[in-house]
N, CA, C and O atoms as CSV, one atom per row, in Angstrom:
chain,resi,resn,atom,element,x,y,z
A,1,UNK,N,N,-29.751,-44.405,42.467
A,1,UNK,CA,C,-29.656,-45.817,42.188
A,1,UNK,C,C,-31.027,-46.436,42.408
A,1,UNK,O,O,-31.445,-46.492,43.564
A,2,UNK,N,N,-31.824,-46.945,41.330
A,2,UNK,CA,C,-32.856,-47.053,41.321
A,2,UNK,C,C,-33.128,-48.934,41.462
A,2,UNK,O,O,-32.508,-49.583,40.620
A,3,UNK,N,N,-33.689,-49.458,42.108
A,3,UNK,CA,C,-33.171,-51.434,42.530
A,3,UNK,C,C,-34.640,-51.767,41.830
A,3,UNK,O,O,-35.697,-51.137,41.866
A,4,UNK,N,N,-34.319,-52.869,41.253
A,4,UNK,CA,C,-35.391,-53.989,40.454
A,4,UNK,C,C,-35.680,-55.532,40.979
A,4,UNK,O,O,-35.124,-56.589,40.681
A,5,UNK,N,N,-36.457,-55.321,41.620
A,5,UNK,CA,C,-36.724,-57.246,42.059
A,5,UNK,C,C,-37.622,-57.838,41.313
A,5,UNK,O,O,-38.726,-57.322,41.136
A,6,UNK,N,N,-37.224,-59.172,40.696
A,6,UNK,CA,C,-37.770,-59.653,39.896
A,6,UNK,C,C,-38.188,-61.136,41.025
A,6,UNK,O,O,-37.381,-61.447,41.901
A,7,UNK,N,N,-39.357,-61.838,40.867
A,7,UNK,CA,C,-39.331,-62.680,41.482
A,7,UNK,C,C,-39.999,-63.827,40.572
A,7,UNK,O,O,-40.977,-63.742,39.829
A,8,UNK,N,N,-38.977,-65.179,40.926
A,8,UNK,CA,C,-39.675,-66.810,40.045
A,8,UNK,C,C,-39.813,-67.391,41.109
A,8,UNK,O,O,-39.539,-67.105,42.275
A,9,UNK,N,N,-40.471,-68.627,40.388
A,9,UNK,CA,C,-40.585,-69.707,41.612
A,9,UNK,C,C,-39.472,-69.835,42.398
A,9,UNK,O,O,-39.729,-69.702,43.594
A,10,UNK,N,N,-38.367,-70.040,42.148
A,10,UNK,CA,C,-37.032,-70.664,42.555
A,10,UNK,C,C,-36.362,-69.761,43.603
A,10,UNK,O,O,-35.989,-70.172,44.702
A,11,UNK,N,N,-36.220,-68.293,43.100
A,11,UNK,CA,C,-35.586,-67.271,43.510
A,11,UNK,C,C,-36.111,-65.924,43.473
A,11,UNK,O,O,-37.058,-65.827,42.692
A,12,UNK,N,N,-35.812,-64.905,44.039
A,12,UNK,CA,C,-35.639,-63.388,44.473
A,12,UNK,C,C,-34.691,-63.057,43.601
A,12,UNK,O,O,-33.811,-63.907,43.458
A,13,UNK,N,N,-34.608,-62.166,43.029
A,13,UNK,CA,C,-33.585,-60.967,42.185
A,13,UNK,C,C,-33.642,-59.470,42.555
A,13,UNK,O,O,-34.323,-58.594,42.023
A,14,UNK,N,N,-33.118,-59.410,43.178
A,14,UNK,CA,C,-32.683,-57.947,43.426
A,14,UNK,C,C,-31.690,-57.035,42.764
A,14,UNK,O,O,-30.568,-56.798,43.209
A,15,UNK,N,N,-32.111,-56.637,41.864
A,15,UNK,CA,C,-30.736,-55.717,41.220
A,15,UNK,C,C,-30.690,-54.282,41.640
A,15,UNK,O,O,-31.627,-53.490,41.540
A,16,UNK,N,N,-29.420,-54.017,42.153
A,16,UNK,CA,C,-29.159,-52.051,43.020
A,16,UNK,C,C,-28.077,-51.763,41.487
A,16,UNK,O,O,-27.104,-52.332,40.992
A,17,UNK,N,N,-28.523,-51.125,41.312
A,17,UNK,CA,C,-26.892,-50.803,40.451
A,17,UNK,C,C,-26.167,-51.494,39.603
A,17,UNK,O,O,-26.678,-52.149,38.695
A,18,UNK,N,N,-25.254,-51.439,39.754
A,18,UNK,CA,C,-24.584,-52.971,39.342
A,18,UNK,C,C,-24.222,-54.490,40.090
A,18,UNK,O,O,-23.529,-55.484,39.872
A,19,UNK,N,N,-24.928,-54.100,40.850
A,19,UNK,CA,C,-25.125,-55.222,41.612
A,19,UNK,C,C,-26.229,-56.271,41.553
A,19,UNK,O,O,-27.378,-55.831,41.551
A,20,UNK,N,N,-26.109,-57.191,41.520
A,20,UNK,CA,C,-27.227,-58.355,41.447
A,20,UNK,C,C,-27.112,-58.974,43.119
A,20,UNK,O,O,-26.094,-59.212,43.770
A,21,UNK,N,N,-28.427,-59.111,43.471
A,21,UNK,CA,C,-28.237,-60.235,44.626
A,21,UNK,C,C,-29.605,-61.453,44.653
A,21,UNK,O,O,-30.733,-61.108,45.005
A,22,UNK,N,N,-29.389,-62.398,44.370
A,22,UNK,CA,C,-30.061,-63.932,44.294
A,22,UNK,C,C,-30.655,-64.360,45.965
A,22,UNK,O,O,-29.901,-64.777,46.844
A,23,UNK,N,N,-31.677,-64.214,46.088
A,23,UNK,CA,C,-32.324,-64.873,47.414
A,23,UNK,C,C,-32.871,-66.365,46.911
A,23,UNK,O,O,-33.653,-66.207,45.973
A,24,UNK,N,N,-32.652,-68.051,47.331
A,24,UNK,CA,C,-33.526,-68.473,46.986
A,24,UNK,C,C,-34.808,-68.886,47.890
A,24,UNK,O,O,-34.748,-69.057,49.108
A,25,UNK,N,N,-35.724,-68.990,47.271
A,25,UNK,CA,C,-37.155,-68.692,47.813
A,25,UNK,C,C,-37.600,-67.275,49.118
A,25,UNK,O,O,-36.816,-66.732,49.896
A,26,UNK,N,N,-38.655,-67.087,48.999
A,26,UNK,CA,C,-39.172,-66.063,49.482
A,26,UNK,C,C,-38.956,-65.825,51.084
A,26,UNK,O,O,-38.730,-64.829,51.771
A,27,UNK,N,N,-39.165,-67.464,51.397
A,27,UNK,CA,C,-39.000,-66.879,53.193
A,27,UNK,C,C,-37.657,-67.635,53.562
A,27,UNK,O,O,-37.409,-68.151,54.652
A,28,UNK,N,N,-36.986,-67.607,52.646
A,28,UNK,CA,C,-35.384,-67.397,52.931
A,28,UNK,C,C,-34.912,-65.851,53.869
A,28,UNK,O,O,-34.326,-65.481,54.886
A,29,UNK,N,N,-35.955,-65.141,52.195
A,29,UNK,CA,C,-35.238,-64.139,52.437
A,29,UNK,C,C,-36.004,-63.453,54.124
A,29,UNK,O,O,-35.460,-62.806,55.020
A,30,UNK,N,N,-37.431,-63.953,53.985
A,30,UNK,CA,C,-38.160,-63.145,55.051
A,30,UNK,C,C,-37.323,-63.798,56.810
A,30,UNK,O,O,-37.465,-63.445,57.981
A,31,UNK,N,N,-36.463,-64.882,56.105
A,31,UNK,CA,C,-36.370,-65.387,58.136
A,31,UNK,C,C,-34.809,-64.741,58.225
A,31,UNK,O,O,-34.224,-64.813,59.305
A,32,UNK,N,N,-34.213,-64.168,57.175
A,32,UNK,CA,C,-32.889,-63.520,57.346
A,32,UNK,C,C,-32.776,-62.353,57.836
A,32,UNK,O,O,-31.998,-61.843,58.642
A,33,UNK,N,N,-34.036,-61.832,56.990
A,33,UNK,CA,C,-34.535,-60.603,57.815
A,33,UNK,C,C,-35.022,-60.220,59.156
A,33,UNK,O,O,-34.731,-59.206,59.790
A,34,UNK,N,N,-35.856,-61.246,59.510
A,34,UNK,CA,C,-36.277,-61.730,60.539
A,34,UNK,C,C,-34.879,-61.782,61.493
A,34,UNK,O,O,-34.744,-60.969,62.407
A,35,UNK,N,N,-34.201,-62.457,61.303
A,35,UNK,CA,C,-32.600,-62.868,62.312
A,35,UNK,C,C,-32.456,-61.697,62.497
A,35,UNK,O,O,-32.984,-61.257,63.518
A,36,UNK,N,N,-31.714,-60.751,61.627
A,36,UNK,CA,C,-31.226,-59.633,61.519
A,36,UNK,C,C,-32.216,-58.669,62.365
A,36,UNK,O,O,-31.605,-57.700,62.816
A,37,UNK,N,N,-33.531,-58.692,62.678
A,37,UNK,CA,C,-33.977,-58.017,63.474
A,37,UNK,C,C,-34.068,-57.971,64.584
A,37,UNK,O,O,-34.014,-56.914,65.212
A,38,UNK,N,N,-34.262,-59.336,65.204
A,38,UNK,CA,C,-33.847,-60.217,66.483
A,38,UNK,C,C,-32.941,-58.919,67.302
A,38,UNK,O,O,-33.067,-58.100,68.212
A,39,UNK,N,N,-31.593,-59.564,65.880
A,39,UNK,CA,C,-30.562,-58.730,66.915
A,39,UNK,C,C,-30.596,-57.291,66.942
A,39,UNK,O,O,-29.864,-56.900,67.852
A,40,UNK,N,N,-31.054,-56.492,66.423
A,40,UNK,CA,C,-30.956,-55.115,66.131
A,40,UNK,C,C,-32.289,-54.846,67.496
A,40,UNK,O,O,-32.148,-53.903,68.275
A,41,UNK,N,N,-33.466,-55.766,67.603
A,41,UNK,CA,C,-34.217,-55.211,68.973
A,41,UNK,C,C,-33.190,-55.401,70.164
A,41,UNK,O,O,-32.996,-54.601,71.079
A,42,UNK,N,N,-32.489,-56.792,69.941
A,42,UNK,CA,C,-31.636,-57.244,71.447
A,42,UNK,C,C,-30.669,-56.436,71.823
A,42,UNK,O,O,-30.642,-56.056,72.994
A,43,UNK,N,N,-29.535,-55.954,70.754
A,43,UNK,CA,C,-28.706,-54.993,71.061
A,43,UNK,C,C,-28.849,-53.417,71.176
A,43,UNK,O,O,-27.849,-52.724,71.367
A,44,UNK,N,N,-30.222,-52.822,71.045
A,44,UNK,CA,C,-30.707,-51.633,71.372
A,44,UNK,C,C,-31.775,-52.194,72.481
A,44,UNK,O,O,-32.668,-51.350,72.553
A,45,UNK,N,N,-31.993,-53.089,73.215
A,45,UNK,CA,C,-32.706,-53.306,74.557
A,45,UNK,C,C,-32.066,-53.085,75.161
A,45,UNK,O,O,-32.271,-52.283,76.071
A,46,UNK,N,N,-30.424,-53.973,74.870
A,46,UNK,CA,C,-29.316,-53.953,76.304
A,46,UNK,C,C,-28.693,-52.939,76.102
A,46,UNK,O,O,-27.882,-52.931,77.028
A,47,UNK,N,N,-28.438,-51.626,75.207
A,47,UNK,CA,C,-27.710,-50.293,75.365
A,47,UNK,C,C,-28.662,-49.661,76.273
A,47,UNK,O,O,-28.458,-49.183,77.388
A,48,UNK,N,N,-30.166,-49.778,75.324
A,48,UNK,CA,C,-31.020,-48.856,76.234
A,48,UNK,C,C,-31.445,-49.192,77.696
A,48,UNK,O,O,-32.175,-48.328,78.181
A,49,UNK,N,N,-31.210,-50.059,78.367
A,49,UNK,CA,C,-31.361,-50.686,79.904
A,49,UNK,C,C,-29.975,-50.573,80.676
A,49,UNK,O,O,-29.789,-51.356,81.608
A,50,UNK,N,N,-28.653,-49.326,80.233
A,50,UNK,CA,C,-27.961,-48.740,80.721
A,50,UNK,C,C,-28.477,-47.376,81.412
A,50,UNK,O,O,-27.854,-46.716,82.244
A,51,UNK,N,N,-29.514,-47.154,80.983
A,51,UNK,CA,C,-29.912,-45.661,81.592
A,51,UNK,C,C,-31.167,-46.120,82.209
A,51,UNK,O,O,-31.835,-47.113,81.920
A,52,UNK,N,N,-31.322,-45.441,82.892
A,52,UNK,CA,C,-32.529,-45.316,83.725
A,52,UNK,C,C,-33.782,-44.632,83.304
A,52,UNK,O,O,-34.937,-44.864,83.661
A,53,UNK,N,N,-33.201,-43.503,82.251
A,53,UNK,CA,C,-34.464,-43.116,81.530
A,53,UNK,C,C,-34.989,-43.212,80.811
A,53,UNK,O,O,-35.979,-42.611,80.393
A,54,UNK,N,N,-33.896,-44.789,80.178
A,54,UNK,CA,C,-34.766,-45.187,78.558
A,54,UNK,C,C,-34.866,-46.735,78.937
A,54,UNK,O,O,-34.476,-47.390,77.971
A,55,UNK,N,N,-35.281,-47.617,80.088
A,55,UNK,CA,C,-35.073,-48.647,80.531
A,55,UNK,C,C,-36.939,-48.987,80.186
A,55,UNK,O,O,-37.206,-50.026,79.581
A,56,UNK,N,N,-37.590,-48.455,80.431
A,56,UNK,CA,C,-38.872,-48.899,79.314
A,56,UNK,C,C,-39.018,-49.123,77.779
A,56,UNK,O,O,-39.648,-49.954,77.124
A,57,UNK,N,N,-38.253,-48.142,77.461
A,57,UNK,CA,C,-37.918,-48.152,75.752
A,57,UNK,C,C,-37.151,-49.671,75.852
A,57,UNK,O,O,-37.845,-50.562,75.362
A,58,UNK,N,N,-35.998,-50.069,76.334
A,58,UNK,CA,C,-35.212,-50.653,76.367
A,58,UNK,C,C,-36.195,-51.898,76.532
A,58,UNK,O,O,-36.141,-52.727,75.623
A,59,UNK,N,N,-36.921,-52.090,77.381
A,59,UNK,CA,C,-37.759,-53.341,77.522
A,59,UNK,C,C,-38.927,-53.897,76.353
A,59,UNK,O,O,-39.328,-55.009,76.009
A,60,UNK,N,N,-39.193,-52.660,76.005
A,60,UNK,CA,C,-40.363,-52.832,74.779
A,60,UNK,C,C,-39.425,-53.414,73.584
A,60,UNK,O,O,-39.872,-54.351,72.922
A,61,UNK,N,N,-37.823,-52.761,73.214
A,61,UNK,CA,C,-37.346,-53.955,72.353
A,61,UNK,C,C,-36.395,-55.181,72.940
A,61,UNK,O,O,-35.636,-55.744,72.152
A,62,UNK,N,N,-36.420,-55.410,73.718
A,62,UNK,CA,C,-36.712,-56.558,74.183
A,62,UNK,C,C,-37.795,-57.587,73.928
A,62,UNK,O,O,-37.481,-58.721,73.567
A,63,UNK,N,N,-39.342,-57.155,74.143
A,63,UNK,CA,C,-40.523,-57.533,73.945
A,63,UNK,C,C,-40.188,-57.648,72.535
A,63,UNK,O,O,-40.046,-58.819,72.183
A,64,UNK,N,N,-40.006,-56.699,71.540
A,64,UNK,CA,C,-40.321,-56.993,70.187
A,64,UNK,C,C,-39.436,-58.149,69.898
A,64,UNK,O,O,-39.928,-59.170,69.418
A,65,UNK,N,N,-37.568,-58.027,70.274
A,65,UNK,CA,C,-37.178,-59.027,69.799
A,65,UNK,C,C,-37.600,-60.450,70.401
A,65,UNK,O,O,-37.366,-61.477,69.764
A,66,UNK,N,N,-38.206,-60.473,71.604
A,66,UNK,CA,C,-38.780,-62.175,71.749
A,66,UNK,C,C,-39.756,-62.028,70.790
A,66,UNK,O,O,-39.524,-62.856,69.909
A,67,UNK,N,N,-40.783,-61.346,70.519
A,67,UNK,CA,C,-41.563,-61.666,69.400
A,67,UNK,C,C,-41.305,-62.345,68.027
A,67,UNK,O,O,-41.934,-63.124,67.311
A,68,UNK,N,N,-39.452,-61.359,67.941
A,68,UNK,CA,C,-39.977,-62.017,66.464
A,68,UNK,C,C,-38.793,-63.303,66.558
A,68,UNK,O,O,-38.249,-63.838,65.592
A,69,UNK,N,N,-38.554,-63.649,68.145
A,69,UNK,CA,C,-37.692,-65.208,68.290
A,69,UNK,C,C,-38.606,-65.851,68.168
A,69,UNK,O,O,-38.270,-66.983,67.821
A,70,UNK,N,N,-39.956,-65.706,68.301
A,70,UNK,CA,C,-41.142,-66.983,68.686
A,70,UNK,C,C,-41.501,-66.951,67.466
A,70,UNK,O,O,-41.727,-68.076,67.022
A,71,UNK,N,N,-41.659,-66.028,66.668
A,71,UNK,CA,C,-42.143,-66.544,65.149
A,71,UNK,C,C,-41.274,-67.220,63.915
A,71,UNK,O,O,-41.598,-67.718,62.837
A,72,UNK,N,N,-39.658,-66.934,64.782
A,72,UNK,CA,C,-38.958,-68.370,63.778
A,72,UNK,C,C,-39.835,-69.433,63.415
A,72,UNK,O,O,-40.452,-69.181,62.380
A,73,UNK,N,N,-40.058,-70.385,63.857
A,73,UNK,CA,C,-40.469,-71.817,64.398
A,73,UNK,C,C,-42.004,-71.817,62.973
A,73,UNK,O,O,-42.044,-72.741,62.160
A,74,UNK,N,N,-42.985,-70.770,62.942
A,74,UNK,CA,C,-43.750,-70.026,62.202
A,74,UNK,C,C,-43.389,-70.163,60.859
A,74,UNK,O,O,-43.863,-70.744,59.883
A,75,UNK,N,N,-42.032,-69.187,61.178
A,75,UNK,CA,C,-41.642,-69.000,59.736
A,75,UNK,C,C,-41.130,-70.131,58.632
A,75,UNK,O,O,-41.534,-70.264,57.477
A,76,UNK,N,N,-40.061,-70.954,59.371
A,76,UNK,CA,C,-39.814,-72.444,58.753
A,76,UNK,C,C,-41.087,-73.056,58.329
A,76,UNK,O,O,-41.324,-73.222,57.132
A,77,UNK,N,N,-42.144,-73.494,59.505
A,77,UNK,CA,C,-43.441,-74.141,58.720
A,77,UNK,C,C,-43.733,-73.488,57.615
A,77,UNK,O,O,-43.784,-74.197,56.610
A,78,UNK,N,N,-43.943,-72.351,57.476
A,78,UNK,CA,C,-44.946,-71.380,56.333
A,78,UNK,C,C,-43.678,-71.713,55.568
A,78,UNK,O,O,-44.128,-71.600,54.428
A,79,UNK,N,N,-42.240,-72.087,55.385
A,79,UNK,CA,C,-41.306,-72.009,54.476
A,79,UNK,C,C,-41.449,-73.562,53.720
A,79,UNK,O,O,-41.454,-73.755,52.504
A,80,UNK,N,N,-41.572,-74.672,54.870
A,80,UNK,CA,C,-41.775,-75.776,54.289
A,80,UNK,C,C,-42.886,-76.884,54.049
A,80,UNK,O,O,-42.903,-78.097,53.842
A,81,UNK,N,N,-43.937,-75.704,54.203
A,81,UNK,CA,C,-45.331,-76.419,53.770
A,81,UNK,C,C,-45.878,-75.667,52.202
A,81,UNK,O,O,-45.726,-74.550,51.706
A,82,UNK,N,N,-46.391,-76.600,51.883
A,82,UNK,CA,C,-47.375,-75.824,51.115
A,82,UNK,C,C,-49.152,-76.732,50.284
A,82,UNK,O,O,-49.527,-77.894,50.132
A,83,UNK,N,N,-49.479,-75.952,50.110
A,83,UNK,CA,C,-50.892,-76.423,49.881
A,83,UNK,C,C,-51.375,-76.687,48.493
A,83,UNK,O,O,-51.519,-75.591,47.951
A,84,UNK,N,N,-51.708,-77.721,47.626
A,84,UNK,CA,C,-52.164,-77.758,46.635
A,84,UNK,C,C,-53.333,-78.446,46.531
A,84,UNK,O,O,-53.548,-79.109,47.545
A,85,UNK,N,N,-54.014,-78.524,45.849
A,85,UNK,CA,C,-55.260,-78.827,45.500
A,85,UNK,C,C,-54.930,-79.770,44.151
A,85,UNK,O,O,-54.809,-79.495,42.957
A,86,UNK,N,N,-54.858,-80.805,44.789
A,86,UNK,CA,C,-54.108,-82.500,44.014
A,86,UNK,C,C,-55.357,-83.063,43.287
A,86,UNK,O,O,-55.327,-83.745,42.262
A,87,UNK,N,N,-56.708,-82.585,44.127
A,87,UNK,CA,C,-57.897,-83.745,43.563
A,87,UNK,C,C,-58.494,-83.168,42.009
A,87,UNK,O,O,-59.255,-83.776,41.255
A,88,UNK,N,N,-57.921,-81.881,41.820
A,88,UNK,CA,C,-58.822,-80.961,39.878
A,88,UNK,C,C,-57.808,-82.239,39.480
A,88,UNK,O,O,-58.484,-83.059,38.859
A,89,UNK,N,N,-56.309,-82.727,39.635
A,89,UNK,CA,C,-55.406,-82.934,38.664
A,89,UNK,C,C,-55.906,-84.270,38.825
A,89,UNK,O,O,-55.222,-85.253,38.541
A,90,UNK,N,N,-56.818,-84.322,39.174
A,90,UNK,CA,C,-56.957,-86.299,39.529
A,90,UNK,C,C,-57.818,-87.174,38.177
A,90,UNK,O,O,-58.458,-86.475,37.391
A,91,UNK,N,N,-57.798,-88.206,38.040
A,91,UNK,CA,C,-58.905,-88.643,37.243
A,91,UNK,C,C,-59.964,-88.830,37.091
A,91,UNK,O,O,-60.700,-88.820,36.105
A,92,UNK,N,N,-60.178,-89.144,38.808
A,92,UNK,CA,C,-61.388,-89.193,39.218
A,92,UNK,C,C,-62.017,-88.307,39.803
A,92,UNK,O,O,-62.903,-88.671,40.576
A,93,UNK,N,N,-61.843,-87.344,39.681
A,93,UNK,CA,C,-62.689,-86.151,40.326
A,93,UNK,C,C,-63.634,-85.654,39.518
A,93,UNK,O,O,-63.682,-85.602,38.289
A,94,UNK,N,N,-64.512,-85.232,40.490
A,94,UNK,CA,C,-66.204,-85.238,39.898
A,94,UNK,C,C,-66.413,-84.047,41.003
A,94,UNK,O,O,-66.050,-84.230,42.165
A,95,UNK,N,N,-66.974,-82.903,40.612
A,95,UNK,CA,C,-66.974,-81.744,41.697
A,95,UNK,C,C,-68.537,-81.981,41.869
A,95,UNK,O,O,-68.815,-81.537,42.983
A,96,UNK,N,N,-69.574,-82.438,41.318
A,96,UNK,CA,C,-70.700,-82.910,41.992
A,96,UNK,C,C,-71.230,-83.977,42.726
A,96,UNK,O,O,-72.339,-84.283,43.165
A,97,UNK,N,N,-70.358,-84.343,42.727
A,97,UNK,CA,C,-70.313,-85.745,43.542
A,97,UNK,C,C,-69.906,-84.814,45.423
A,97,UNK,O,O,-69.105,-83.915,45.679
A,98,UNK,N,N,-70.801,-85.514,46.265
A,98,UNK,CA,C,-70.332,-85.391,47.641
A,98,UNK,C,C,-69.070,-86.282,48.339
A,98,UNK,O,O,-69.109,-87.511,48.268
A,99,UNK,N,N,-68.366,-85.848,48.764
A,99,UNK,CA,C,-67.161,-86.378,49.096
A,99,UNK,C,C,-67.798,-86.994,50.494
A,99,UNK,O,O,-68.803,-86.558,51.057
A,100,UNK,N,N,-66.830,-88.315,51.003
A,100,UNK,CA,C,-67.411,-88.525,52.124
A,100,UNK,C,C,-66.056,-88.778,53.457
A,100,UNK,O,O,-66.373,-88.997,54.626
């Protein structure tokens, strides 16, 4: 089963098979992923901090999943900012002119 992502402004396309799946925008999809990892470090920290001999392993995902809790906050900005360059579309713009 060979998968095709097509990507527009609007949305993500992922096609597996016969399956289609629609993400819209890009860091939709990146902070879902993001969630989903959260928990997959948190719930292999707290199995692995049952034993005594994997209670370092167990702490390092721990460490990873606060990492990637602190870069939520990250991820929303980078989701709801963005940057354009408004002054080419302007009337008055003159690129030899010094701006002041």
């Amino acid at each position: 089963m060979k998968s095709k992502i097509r990507e527009t402004e609007e949305y993500i396309d992922v096609k597996a098979g016969r399956f289609r799946i629609f993400f819209r925008k890009r860091y939709r999809l990146i902070t879902t992923l993001n969630d989903l990892l959260i928990g997959i470090f948190f719930v292999a920290g707290s199995c692995l901090n049952f034993f005594t001999s994997t209670e370092i392993i167990g702490s390092i995902f721990y460490l990873c999943g606060s990492l990637f809790l602190a870069s939520r906050p990250v991820l929303r900005i980078m989701h709801n900012t963005s940057l354009r360059n408004e002054m080419k579309h302007s009337s008055n713009y003159n690129p030899t002119k010094k701006q002041e």
